[in-house]
C-alpha beads as a LAMMPS data file, in Angstrom:
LAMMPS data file: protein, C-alpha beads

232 atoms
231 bonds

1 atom types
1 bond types

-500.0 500.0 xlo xhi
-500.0 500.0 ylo yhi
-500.0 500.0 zlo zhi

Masses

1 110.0

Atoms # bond

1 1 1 0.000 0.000 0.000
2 1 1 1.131 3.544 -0.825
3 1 1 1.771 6.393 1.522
4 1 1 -1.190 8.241 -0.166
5 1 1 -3.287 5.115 0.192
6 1 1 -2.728 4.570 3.721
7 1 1 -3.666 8.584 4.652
8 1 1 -6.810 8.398 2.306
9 1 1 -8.080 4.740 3.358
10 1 1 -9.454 5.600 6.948
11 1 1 -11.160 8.466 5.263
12 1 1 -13.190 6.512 2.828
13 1 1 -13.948 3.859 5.092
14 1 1 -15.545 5.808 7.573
15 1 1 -17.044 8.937 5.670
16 1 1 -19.220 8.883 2.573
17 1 1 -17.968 11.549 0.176
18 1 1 -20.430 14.164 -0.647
19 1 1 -20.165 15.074 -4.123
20 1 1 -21.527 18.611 -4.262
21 1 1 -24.996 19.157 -6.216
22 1 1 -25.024 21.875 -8.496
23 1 1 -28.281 23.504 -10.049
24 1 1 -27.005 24.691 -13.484
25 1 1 -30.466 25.245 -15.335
26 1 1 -31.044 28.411 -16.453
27 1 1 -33.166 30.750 -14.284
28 1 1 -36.125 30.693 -16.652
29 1 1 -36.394 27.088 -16.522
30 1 1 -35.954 27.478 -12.935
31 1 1 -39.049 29.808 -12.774
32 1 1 -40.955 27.531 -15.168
33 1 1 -40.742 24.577 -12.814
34 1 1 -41.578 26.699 -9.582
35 1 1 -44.698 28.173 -11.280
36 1 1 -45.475 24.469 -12.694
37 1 1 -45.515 23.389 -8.789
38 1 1 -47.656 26.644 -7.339
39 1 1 -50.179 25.786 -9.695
40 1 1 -50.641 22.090 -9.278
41 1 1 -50.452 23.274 -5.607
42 1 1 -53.778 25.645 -6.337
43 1 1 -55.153 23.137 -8.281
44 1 1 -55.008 20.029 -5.332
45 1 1 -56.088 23.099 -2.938
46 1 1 -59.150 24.016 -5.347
47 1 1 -59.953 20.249 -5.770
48 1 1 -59.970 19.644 -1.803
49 1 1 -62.212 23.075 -1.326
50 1 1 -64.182 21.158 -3.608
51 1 1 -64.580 18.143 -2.113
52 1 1 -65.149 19.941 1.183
53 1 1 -67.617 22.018 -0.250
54 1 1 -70.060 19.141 -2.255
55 1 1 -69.169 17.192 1.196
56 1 1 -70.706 20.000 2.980
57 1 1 -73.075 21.038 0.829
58 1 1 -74.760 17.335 0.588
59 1 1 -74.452 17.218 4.471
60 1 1 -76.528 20.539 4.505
61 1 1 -78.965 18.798 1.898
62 1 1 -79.828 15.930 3.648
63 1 1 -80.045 18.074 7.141
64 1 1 -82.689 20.174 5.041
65 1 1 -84.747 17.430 3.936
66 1 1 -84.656 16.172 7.799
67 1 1 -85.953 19.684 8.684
68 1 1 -88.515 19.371 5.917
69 1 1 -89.891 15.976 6.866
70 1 1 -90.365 17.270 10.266
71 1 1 -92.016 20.439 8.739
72 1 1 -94.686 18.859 7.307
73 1 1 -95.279 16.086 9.304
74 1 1 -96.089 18.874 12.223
75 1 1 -98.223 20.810 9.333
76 1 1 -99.545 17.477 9.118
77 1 1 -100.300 17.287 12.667
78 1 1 -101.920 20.603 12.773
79 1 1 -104.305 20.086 10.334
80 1 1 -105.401 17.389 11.699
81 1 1 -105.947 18.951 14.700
82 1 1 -107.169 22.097 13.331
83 1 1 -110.004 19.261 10.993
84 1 1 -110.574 17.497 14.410
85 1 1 -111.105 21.067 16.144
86 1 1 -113.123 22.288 13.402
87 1 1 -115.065 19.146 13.447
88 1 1 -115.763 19.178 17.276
89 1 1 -116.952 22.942 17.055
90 1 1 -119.450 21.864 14.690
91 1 1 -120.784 18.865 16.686
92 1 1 -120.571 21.566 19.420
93 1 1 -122.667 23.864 17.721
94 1 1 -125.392 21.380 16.538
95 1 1 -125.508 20.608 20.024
96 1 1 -126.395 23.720 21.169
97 1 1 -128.799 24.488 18.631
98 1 1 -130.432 21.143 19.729
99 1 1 -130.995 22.308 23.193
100 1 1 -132.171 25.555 21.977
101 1 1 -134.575 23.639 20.055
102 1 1 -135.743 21.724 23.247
103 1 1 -135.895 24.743 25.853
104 1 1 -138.321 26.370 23.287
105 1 1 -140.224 22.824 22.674
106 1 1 -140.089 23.202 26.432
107 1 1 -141.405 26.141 26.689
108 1 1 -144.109 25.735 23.871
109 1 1 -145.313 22.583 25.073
110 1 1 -145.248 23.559 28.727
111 1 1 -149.139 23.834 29.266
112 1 1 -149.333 20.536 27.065
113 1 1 -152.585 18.657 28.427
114 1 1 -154.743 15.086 26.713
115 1 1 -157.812 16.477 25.316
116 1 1 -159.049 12.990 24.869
117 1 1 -158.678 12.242 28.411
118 1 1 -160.333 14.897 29.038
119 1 1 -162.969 14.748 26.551
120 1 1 -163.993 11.153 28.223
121 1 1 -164.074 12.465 31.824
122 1 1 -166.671 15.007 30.488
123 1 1 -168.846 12.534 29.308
124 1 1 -168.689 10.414 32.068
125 1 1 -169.595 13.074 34.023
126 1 1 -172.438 13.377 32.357
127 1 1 -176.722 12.729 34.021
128 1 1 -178.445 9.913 32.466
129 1 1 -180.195 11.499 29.462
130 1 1 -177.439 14.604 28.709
131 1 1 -175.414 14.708 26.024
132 1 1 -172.287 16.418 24.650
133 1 1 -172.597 18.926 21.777
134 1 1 -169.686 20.312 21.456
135 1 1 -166.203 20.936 23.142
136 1 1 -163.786 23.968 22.645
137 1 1 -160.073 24.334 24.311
138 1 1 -158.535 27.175 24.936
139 1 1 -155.273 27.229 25.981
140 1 1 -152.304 30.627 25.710
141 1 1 -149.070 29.689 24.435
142 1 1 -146.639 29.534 27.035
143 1 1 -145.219 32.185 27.419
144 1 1 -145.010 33.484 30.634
145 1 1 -148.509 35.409 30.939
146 1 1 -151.151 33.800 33.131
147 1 1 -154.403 33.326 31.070
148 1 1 -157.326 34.582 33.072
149 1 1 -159.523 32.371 34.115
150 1 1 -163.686 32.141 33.788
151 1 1 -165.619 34.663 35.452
152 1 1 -162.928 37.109 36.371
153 1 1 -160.957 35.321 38.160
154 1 1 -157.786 35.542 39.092
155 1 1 -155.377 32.766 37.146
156 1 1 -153.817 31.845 40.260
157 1 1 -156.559 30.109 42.473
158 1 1 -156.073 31.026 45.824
159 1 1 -158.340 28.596 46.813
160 1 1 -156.700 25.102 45.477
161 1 1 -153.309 26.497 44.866
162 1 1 -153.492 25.577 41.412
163 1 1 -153.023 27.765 38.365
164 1 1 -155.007 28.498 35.505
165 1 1 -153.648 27.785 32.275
166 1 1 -157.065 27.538 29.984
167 1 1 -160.691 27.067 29.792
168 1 1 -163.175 24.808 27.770
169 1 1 -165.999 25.942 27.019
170 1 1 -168.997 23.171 27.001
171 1 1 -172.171 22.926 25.540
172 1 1 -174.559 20.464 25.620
173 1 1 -178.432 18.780 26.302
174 1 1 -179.876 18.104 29.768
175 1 1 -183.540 16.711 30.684
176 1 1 -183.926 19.993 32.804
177 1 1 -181.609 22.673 34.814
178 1 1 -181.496 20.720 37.596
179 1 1 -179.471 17.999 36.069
180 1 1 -177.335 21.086 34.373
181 1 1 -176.463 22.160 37.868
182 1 1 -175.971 19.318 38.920
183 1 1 -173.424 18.211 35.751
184 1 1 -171.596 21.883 36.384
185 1 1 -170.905 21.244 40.327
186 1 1 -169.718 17.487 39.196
187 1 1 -166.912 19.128 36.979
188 1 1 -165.064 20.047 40.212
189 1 1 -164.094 16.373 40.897
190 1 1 -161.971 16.450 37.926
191 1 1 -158.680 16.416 38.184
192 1 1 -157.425 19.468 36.583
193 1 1 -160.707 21.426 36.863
194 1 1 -161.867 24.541 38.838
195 1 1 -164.320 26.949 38.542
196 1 1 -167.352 25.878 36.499
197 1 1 -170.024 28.292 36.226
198 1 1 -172.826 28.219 33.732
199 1 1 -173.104 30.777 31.000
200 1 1 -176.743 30.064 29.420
201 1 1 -179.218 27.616 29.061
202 1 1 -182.357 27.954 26.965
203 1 1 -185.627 25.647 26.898
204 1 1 -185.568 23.063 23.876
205 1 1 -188.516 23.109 21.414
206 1 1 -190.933 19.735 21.544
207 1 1 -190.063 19.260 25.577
208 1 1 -186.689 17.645 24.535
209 1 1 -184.967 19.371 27.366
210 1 1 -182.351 22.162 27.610
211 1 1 -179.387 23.578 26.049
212 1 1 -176.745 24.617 28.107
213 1 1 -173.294 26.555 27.872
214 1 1 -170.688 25.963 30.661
215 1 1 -167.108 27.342 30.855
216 1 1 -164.613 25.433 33.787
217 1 1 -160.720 26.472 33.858
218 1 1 -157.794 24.252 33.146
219 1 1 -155.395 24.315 35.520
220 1 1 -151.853 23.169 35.733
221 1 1 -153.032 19.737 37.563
222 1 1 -154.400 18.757 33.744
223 1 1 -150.901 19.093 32.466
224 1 1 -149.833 15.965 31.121
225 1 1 -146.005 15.977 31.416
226 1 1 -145.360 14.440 28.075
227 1 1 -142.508 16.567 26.924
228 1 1 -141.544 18.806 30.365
229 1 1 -137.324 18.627 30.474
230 1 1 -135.175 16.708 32.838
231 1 1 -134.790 19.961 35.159
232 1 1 -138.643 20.648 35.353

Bonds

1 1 1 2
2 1 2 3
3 1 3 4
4 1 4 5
5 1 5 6
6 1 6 7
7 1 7 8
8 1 8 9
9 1 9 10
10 1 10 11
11 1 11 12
12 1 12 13
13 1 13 14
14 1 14 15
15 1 15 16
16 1 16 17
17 1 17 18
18 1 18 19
19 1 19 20
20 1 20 21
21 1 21 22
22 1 22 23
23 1 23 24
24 1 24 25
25 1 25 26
26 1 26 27
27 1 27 28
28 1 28 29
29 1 29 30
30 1 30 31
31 1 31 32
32 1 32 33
33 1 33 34
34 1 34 35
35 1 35 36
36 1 36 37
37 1 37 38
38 1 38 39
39 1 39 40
40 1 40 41
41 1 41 42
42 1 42 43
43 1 43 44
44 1 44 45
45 1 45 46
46 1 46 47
47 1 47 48
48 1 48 49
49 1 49 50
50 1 50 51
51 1 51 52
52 1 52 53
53 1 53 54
54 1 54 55
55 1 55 56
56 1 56 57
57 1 57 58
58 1 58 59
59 1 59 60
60 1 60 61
61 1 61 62
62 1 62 63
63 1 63 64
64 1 64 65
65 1 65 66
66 1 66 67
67 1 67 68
68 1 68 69
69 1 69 70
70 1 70 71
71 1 71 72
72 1 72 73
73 1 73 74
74 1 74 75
75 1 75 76
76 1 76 77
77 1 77 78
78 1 78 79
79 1 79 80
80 1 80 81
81 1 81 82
82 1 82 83
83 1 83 84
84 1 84 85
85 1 85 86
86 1 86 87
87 1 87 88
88 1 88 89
89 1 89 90
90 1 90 91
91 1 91 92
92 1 92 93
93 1 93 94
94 1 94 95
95 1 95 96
96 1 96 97
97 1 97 98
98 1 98 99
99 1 99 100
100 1 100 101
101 1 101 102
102 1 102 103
103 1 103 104
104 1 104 105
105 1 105 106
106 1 106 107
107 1 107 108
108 1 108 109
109 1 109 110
110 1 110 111
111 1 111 112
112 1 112 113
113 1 113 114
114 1 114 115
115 1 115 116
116 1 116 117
117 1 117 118
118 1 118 119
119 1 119 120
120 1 120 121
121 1 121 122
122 1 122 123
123 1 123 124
124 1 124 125
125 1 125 126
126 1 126 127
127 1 127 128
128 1 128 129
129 1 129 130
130 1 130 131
131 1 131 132
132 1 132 133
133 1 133 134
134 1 134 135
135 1 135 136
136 1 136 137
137 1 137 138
138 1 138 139
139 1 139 140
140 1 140 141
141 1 141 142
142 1 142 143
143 1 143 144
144 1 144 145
145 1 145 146
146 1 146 147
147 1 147 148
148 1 148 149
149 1 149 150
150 1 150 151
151 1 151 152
152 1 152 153
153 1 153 154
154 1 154 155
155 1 155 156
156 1 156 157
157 1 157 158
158 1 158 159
159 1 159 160
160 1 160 161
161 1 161 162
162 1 162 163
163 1 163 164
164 1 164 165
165 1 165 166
166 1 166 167
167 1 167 168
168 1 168 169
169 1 169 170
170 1 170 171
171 1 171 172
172 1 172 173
173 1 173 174
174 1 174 175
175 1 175 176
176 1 176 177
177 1 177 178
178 1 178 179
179 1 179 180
180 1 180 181
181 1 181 182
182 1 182 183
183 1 183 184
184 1 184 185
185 1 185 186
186 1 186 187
187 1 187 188
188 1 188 189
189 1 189 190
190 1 190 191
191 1 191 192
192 1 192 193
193 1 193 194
194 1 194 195
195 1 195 196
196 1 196 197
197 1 197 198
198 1 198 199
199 1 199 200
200 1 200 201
201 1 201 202
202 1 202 203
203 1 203 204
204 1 204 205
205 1 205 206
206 1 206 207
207 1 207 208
208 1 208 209
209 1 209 210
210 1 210 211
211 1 211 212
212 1 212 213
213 1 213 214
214 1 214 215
215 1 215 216
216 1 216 217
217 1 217 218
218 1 218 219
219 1 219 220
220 1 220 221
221 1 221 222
222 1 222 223
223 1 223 224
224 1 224 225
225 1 225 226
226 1 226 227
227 1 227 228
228 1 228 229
229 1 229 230
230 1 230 231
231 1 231 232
């Protein structure tokens, strides 16, 4: 081995030699390839602003049509509610109009009374030999005024306690004005009856008797109840 092998030996075993790197492009080409590398930089930037963007922007889509669903399933809800409300203020009104129509029914039918049962108590109040000729009711609508009753008196009868609420006028046949008397004072024991009197009689041609004309007041006794209210 040589002298100058033996000084430069331990230096290349131990140390790589660094061979010096030396950029001799021109400055042009230099600027070419830096601009080359800013823009592919801007365009991998643009690309991932992108991405982020259409990443957000589907994000902010599908949040939307979340909101929306809810939306109209609570517009859903609250026309439901607003059918079911509208529907309930109707019921609510027929209701009341219903009552309405039963307070006046009520009201109207208030001094409601059976003229049949009526009209067969008169005849079987009757004498032997009378007869019936004809019956007429007369009885205000109800509506609060107190009907007077036969003879002047006073609709309330102080008396009984009962109230007047009508009259019937009666006319009829009897043998003779005994029995007529006798048929007027009988209409007492009726229930819903006061205050017969008699208005006429007249003597029958050919002895077949007399005609007679009686008036007796209804009172509220003769009230049949058939369509009073729950309250009443």
């Amino acid at each position: 081995m040589s002298l100058d092998d033996a000084l430069t030996e331990p230096v290349n075993a131990g140390f790589a030699v660094m061979q010096p790197r030396v950029n001799l492009l021109p400055q042009r080409v230099k600027d070419r390839r830096s601009m080359r590398g800013r823009r592919r930089g801007s365009i991998m930037l643009v690309i991932i602003s992108l991405i982020v963007v259409g990443l957000a922007y589907g994000g902010l889509t599908a949040y939307q049509q979340v909101l929306e669903g809810r939306l109209d399933s609570r517009l859903d809800t609250q026309q439901e509610l607003l059918a079911e409300q509208r529907s309930h203020a109707e019921i609510a009104g027929i209701l009341d109009e219903t009552q309405l129509v039963e307070r006046r029914l009520e009201e109207l039918l208030a001094d409601d009374i059976a003229p049949a049962e009526i009209t067969r108590a008169l005849r079987d109040a009757l004498p032997d030999g009378s007869t019936l000729t004809g019956l007429t009711f007369s009885v205000p609508g109800a509506d609060g005024a107190e009907s007077s009753a036969p003879g002047g008196a006073s609709a309330a009868l102080d008396g009984s306690g009962e109230v007047a609420i009508g009259q019937i006028e009666i006319t009829g046949t009897g043998r003779n004005q005994r029995e007529i008397l006798a048929y007027s004072e009988k209409l007492e024991q009726i229930a819903g009856l006061r205050l017969p009197y008699i208005v006429s009689t007249r003597t029958l041609d050919d002895a077949r008797g007399n005609a007679f004309t009686l008036r007796v007041t209804i009172t509220d006794q003769a009230r049949t109840g058939r369509y009073a209210g729950e309250n009443e």
